[in-house]
VOPAZA-889437 format. One record per atom (N, C-alpha, C): residue in one letter; x, y, z. Coordinates in steps of 0.05 Angstrom, whole numbers, padded with zeros to 5 digits, always signed. Layout:
VOPAZA-889437
aXYZ...
END
This chain:
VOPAZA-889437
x+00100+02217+02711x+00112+02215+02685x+00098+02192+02670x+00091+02200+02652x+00085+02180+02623x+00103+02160+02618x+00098+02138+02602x+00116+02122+02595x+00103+02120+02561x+00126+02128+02543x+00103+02124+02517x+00103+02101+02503x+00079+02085+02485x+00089+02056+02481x+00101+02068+02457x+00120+02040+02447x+00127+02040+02427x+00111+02035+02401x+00122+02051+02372x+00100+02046+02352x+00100+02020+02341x+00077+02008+02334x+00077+01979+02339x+00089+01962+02319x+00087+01974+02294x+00091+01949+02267x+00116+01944+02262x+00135+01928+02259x+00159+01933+02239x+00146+01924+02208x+00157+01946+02201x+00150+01958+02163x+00171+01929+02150x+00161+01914+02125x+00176+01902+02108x+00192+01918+02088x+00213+01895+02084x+00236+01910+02070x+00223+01920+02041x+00198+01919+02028x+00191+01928+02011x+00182+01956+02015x+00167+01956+02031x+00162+01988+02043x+00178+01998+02055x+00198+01996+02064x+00220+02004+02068x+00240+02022+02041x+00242+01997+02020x+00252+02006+01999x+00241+02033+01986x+00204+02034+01985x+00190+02049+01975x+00199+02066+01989x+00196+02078+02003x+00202+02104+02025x+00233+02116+02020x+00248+02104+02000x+00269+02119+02003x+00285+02141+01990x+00251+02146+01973x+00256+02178+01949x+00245+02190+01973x+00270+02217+01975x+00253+02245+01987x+00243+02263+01964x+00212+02279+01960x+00222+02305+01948x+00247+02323+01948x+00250+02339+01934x+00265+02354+01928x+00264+02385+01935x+00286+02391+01954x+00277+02420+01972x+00285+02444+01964x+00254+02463+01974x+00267+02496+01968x+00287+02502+01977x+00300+02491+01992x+00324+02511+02011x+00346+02479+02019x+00372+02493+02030x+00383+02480+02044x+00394+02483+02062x+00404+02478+02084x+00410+02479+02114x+00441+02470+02123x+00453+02484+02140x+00480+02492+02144x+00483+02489+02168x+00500+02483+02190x+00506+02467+02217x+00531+02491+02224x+00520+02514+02244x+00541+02529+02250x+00561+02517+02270x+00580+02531+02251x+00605+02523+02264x+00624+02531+02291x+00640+02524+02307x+00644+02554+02319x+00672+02571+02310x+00654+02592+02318x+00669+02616+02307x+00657+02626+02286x+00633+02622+02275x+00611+02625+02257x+00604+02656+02262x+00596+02671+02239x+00571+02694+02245x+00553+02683+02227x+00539+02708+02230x+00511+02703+02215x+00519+02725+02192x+00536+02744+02193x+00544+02752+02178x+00560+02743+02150x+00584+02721+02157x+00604+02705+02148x+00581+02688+02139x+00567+02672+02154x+00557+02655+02144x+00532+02665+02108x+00518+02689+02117x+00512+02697+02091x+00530+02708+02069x+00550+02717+02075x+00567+02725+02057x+00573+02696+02039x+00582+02670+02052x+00587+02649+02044x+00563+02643+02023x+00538+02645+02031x+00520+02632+02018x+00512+02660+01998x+00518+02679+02000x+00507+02698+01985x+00484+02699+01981x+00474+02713+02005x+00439+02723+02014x+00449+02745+02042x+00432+02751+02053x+00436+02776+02067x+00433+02760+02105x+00437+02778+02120x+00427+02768+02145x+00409+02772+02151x+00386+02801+02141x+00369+02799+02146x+00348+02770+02129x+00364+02762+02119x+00340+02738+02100x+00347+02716+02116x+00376+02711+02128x+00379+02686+02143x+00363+02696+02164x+00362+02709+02185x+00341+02715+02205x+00319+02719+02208x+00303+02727+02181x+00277+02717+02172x+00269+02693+02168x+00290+02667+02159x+00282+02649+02150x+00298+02629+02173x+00299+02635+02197x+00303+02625+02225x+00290+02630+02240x+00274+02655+02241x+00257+02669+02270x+00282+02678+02287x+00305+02690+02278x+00327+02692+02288x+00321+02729+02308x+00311+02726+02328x+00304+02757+02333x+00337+02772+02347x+00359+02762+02352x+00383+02777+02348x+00397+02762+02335x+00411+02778+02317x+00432+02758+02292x+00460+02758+02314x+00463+02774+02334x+00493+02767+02341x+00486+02742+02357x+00465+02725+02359x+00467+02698+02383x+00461+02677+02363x+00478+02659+02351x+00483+02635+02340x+00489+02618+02351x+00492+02585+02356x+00517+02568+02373x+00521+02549+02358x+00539+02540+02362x+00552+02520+02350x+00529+02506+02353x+00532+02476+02321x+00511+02456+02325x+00477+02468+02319x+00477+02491+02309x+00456+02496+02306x+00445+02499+02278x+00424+02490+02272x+00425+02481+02239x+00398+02499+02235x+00416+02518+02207x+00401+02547+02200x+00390+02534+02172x+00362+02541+02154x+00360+02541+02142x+00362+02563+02123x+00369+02557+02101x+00388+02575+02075x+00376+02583+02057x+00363+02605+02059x+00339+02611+02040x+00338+02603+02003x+00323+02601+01990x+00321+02578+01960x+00340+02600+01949x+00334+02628+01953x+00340+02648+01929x+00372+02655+01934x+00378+02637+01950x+00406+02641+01960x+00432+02645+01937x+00444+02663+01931x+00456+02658+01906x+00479+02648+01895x+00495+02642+01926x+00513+02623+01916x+00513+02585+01919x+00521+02577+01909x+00519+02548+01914x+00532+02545+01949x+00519+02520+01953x+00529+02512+01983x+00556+02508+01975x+00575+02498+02005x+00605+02494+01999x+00599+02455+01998x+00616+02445+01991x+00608+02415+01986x+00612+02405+02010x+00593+02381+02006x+00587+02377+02033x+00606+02349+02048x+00611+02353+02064x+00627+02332+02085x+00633+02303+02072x+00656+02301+02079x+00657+02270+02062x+00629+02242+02069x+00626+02232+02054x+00605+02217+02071x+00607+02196+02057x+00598+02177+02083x+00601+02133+02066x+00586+02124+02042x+00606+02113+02027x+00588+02099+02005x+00570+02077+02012x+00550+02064+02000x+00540+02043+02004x+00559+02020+02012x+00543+02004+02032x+00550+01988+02036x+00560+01990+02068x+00563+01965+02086x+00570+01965+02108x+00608+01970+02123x+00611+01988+02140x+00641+01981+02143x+00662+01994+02129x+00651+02021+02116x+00669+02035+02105x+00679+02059+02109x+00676+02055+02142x+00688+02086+02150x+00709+02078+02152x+00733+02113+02158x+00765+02109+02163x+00765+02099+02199x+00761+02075+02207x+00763+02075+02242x+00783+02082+02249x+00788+02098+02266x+00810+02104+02276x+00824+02080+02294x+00843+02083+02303x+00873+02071+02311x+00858+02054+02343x+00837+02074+02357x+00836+02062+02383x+00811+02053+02377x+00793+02046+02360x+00765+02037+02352x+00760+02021+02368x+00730+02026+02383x+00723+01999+02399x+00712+01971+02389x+00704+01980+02376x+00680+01963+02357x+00703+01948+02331x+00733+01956+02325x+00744+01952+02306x+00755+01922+02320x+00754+01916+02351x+00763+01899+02363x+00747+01888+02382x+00720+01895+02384x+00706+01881+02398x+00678+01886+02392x+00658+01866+02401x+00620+01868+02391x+00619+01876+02422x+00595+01901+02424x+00584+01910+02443x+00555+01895+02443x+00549+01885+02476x+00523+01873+02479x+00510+01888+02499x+00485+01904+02492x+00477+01916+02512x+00445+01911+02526x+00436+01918+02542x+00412+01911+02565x+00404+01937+02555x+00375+01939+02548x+00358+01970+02543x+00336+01971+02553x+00329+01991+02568x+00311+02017+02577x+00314+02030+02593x+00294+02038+02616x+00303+02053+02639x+00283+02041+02661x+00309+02051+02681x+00306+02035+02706x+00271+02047+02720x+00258+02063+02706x+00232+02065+02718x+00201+02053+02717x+00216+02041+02690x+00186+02023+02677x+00200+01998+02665x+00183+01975+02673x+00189+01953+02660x+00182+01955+02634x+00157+01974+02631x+00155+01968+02601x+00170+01973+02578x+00197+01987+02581x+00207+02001+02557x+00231+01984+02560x+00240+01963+02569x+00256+01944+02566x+00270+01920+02590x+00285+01905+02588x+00296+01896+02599x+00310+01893+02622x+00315+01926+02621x+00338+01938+02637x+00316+01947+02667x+00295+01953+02658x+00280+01957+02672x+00261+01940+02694x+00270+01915+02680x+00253+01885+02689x+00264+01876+02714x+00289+01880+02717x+00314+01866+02729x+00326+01887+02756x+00333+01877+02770x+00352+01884+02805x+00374+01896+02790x+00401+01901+02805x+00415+01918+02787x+00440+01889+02782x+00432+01875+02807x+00443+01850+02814x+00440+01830+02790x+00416+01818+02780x+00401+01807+02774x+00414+01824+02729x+00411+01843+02740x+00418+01852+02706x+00453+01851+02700x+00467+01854+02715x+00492+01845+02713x+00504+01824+02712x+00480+01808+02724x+00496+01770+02723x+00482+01759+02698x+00454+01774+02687x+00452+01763+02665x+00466+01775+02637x+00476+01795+02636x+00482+01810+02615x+00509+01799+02613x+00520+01792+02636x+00559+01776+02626x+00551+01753+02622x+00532+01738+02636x+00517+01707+02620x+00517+01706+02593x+00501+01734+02577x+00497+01728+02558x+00521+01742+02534x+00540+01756+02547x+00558+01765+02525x+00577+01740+02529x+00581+01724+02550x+00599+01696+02547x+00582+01680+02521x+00563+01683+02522x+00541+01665+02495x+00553+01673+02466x+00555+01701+02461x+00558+01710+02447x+00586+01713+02439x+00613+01704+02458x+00637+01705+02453x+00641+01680+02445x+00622+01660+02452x+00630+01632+02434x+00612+01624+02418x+00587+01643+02412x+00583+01638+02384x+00600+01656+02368x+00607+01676+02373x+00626+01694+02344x+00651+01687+02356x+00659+01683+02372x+00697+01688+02372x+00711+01711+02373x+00690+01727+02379x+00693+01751+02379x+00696+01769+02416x+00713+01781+02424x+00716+01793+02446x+00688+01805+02454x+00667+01811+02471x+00647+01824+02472x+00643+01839+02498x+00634+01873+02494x+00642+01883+02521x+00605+01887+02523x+00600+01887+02546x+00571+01885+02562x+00566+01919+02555x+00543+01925+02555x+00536+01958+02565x+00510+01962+02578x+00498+01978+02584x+00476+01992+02595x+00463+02008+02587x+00444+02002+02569x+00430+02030+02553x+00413+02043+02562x+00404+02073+02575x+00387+02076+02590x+00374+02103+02575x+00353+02097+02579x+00330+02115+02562x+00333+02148+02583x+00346+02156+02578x+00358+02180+02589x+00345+02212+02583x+00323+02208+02562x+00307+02226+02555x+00287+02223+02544x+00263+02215+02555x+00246+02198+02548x+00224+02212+02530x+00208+02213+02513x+00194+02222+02494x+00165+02205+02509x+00151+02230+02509x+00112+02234+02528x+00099+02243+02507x+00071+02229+02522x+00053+02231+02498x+00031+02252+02513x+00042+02269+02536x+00032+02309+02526x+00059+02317+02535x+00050+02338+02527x+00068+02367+02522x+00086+02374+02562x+00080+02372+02570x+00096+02374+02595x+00092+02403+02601x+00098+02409+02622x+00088+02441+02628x+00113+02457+02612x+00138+02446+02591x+00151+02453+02578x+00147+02462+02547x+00128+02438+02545x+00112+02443+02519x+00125+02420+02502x+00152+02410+02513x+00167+02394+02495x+00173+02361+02490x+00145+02358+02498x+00140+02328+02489x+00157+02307+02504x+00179+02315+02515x+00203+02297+02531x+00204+02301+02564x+00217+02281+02573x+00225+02285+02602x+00256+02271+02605x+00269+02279+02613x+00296+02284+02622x+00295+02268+02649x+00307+02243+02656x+00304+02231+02673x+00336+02242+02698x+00321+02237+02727x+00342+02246+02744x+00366+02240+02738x+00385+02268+02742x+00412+02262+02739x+00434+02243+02757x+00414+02244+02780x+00427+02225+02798x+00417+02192+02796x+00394+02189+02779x+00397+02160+02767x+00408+02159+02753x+00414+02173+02729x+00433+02163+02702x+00465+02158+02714x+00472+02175+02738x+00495+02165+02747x+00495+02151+02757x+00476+02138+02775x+00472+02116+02794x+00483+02091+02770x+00476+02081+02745x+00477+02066+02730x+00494+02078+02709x+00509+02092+02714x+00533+02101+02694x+00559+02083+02717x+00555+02090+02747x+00571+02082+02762x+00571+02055+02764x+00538+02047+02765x+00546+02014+02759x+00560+01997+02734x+00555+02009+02717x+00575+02001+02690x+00599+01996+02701x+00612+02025+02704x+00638+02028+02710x+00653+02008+02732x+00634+02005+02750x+00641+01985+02770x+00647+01954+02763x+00637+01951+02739x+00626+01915+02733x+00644+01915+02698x+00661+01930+02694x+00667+01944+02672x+00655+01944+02641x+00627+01947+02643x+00616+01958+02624x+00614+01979+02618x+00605+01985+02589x+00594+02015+02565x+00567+02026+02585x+00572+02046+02591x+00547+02059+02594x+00536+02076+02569x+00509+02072+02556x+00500+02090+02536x+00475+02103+02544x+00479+02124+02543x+00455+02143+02548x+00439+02148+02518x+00410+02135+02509x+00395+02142+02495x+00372+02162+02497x+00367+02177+02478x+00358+02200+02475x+00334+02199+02457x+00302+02209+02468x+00280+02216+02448x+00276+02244+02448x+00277+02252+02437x+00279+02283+02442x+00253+02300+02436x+00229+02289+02425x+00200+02291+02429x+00206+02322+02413x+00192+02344+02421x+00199+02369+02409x+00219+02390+02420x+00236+02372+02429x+00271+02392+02438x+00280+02390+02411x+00303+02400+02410x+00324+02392+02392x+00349+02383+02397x+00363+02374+02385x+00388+02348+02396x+00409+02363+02402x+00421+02391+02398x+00448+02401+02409x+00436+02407+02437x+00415+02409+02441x+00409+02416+02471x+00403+02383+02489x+00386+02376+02481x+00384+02346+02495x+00413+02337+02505x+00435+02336+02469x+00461+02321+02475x+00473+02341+02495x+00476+02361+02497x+00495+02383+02518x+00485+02379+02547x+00455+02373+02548x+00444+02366+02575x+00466+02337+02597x+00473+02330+02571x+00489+02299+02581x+00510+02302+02576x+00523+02329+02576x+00547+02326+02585x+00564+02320+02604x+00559+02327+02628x+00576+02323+02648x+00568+02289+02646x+00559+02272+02643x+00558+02243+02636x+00575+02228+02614x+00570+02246+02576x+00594+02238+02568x+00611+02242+02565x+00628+02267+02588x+00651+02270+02596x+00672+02245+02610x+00653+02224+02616x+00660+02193+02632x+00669+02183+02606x+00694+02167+02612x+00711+02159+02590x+00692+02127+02583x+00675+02116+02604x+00656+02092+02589x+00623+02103+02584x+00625+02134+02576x+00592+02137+02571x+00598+02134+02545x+00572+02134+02525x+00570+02136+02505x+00537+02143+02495x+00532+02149+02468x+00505+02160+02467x+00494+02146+02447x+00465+02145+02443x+00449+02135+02427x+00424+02161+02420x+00410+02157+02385x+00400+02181+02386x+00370+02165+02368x+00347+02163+02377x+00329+02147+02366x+00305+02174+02352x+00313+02169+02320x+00304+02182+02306x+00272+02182+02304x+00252+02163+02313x+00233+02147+02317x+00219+02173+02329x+00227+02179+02350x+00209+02199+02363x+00223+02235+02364x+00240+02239+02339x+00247+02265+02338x+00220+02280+02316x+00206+02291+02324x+00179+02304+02317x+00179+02319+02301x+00159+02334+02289x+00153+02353+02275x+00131+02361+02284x+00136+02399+02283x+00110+02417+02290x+00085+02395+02284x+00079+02399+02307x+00038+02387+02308x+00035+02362+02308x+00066+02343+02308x+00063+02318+02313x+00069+02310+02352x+00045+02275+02351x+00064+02274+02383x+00072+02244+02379x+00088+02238+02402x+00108+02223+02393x+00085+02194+02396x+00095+02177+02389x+00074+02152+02381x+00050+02151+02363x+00038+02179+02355x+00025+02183+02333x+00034+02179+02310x+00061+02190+02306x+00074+02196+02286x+00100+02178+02279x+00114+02175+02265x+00146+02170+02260x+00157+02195+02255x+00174+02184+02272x+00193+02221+02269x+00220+02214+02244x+00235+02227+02243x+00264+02221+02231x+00280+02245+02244x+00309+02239+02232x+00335+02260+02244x+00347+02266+02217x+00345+02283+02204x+00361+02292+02189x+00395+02291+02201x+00413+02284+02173x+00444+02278+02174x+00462+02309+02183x+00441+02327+02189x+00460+02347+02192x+00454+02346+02230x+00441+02337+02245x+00438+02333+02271x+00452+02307+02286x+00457+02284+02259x+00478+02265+02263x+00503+02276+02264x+00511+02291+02248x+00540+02300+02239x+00546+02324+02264x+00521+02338+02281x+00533+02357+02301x+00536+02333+02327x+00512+02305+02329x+00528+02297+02351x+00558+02285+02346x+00562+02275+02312x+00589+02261+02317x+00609+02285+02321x+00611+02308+02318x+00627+02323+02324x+00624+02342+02342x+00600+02331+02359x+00599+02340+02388x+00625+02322+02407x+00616+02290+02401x+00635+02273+02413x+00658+02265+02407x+00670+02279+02381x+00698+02272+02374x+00710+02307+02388x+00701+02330+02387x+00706+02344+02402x+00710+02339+02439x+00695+02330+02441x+00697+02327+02471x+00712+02302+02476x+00724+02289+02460x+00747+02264+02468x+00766+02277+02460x+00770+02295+02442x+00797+02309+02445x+00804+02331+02464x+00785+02341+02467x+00789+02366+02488x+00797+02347+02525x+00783+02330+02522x+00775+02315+02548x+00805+02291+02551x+00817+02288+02520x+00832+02264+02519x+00817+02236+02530x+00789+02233+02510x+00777+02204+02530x+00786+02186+02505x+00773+02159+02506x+00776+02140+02480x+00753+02151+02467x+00749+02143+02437x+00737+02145+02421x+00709+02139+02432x+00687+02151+02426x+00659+02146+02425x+00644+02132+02408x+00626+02120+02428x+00593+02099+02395x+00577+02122+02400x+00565+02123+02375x+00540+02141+02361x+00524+02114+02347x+00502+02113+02366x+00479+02089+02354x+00455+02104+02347x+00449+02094+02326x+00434+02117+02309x+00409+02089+02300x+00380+02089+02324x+00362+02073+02316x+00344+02071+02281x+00334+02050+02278x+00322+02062+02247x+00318+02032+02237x+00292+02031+02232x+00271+02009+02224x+00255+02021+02197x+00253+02039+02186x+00245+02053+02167x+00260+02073+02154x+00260+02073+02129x+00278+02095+02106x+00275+02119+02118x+00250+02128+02121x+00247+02147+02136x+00243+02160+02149x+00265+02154+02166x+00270+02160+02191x+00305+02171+02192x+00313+02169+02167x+00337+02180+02169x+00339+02190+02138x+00323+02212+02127x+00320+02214+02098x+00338+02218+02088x+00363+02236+02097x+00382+02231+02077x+00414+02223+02093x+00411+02197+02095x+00429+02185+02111x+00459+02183+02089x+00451+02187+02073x+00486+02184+02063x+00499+02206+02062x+00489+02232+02077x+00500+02244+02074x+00514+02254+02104x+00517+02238+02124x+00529+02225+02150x+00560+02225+02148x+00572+02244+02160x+00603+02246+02159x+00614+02228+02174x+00642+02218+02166x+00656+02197+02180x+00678+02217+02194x+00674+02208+02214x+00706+02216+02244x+00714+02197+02244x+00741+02186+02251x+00759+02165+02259x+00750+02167+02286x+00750+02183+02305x+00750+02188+02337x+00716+02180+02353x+00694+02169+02322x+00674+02163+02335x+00661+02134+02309x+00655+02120+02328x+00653+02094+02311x+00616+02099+02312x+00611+02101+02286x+00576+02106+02282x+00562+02079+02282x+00537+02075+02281x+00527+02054+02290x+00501+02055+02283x+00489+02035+02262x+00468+02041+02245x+00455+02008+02263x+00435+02016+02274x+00424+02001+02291x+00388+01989+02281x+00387+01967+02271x+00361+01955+02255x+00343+01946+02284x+00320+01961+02286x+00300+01973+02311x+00274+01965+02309x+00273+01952+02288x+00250+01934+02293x+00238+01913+02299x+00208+01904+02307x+00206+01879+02321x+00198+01863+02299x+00190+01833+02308x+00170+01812+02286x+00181+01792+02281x+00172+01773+02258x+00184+01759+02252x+00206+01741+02249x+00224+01727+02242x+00256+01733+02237x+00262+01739+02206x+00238+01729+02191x+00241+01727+02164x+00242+01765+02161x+00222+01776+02177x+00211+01809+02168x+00245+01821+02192x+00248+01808+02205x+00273+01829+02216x+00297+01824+02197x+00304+01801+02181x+00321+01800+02161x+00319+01814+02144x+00294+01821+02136x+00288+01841+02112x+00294+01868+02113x+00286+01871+02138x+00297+01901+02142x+00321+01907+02154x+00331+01893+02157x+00366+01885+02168x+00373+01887+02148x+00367+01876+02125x+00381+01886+02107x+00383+01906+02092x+00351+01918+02091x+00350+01946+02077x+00365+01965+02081x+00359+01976+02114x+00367+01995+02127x+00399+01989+02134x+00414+01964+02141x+00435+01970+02145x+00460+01959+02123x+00451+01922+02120x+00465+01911+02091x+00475+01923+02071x+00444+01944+02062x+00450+01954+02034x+00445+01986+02034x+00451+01990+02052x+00462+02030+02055x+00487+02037+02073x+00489+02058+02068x+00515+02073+02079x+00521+02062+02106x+00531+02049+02118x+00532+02046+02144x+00564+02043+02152x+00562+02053+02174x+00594+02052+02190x+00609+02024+02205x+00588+02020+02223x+00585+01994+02237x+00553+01987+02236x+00555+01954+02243x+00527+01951+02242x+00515+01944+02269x+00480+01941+02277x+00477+01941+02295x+00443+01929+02291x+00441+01913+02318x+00407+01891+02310x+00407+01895+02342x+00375+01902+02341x+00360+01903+02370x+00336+01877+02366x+00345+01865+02390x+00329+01836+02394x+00306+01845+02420x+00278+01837+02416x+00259+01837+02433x+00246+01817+02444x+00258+01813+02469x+00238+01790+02487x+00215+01796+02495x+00200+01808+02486x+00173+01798+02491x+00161+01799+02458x+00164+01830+02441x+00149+01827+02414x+00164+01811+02383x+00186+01804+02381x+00204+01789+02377x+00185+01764+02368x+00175+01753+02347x+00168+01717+02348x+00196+01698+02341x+00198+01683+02362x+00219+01654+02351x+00249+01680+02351x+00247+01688+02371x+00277+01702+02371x+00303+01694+02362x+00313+01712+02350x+00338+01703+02340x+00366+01694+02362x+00379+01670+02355x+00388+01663+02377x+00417+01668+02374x+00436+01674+02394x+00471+01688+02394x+00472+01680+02358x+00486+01655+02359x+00494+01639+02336x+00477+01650+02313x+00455+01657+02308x+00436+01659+02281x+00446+01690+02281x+00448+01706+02304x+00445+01741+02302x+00486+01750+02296x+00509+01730+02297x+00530+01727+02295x+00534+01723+02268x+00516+01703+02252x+00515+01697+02225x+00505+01714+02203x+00497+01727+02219x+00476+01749+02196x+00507+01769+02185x+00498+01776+02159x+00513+01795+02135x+00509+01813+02136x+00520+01846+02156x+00533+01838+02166x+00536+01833+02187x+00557+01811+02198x+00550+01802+02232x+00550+01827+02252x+00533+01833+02263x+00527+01856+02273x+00556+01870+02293x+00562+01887+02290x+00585+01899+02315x+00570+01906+02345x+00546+01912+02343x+00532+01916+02368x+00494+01899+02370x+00491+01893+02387x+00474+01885+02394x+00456+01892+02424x+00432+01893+02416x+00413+01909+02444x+00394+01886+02442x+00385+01886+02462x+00362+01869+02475x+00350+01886+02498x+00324+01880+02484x+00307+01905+02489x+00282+01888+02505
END
């Protein structure tokens, strides 16, 4: 297995800003629901099925699934139905629901995977050795903010390769009996386990469904890094990928579904993003009470250039909760508990990477 590096620069908040007109599209795209046809669904949009299945590669119209995002041909003749409520600018303005984790406590988590040191922290360390430092350092962080802080484990759970795999799909899916091995250690030491996801050229209702029997555990939780979600003819570290808000909106109501069906607590959805785009049209990101979203600033450098883009991407856009990834090694003059507690807004989660 490959290990892919990460792409190197963090972008300034000026280029950042620049990047945040999309063109303007022939078509628009719809997130089946279930209980969906392809029938219903063109009737809705007023176009035919044979045009939705032309303009899918759909070769039987009776096999749709939930979470699957159809594009809606331009000549389509009725208007779309309006779309999902979604956050205004600014940080902290979703409805959190009643059991919110994040509404009562900062999450501090250890990131990569236990196979390569190089993709983080988590990887550097014994399992010994990562547990005595990670409550070391959320005690740091409970007396610089005052704030309750629960430890987690972020583990690179689907790792994005730079070839094609005898799958063709740019990713590898790490053993299921490691991601439990370190789901169980969480649970044991009572930390968040988060399973993060690159999904290289899969697509995300399949990646996220892969991890289910994991976030069926009432302390898993998921992370979705837009960075390496691809496009035809791209490979991952060549390119910046992004996630369109209609692949955000099937995982948050992948996991507010499966805490009600399951009766677990509410879920985090950490959604990486160092560049505009990488999430082009992020305000259009629906809010659940039953999943606390998490707009996570992913870049390395400076402290002056990580403030910049701390602010772009999370300060001054739509965001639910906020979230800053700190790097010990590419990181200069790292930001320390107290300085990353002070910041506007004081972050709800934090990774160290």
């Amino acid at each position: 297995m490959t290990i892919p590096l990460r792409l190197a620069a963090l972008l300034l908040a000026a280029a950042l800003l620049a990047a945040t007109a999309t063109p303007g599209l022939a078509s628009h795209t719809y997130t089946v629901q279930p209980g969906d046809t392809l029938s219903a669904i063109a009737e809705r949009f007023g176009t035919t099925v044979e045009a939705l299945a032309r303009a899918n590669d759909i070769a039987d119209p009776d096999r749709i699934y939930p979470g699957q995002v159809l594009v809606i041909p331009h000549d389509a003749g009725a208007a779309p139905p309006p779309p999902a409520p979604a956050l205004p600018a600014g940080p902290r303005r979703g409805a959190t629901g009643p059991d919110s984790l994040l509404a009562r406590s900062r999450v501090l988590a250890y990131y990569g995977n236990p196979l390569s040191a190089q993709m983080g922290i988590l990887g550097e360390l014994s399992q010994a050795e990562l547990v005595a430092r990670l409550r070391w350092l959320a005690g740091e962080y409970e007396r610089a903010g005052g704030r309750p802080v629960k430890p987690a484990l972020q583990v690179v759970a689907t790792v994005a390769q730079d070839s094609p795999g005898p799958d063709g799909l740019w990713r590898a899916r790490m053993p299921a009996g490691l991601l439990q091995e370190y789901a169980d250690l969480a649970a044991a030491n009572d930390m968040l386990f988060i399973i993060d996801l690159q999904i290289g050229h899969s697509d995300w209702p399949t990646e996220i469904e892969a991890m289910r029997a994991l976030l069926s555990q009432p302390h898993v939780h998921l992370a979705m890094d837009p960075e390496f979600d691809m496009e035809p003819g791209q490979a991952p570290g060549d390119y910046l990928g992004n996630t369109k808000a209609a692949d955000i909106n099937h995982a948050i109501r992948y996991l507010a579904g499966l805490s009600g069906e399951l009766n677990l607590p509410p879920k985090l959805l950490i959604i990486h993003q160092f560049r505009a785009s990488m999430l082009p049209d992020k305000a259009a990101i629906v809010d659940d009470p039953r999943v606390d979203v998490v707009i996570d600033m992913d870049g390395f450098g400076a402290q002056a250039d990580k403030l910049d883009v701390y602010h772009a991407v999370v300060r001054d856009q739509p965001v639910e909760f906020a979230g800053i990834k700190l790097f010990y090694r590419q990181d200069i003059d790292l930001l320390t508990p107290a300085q990353v507690v002070a910041l506007t807004p004081s972050p709800d989660v934090i990774i160290y990477q």
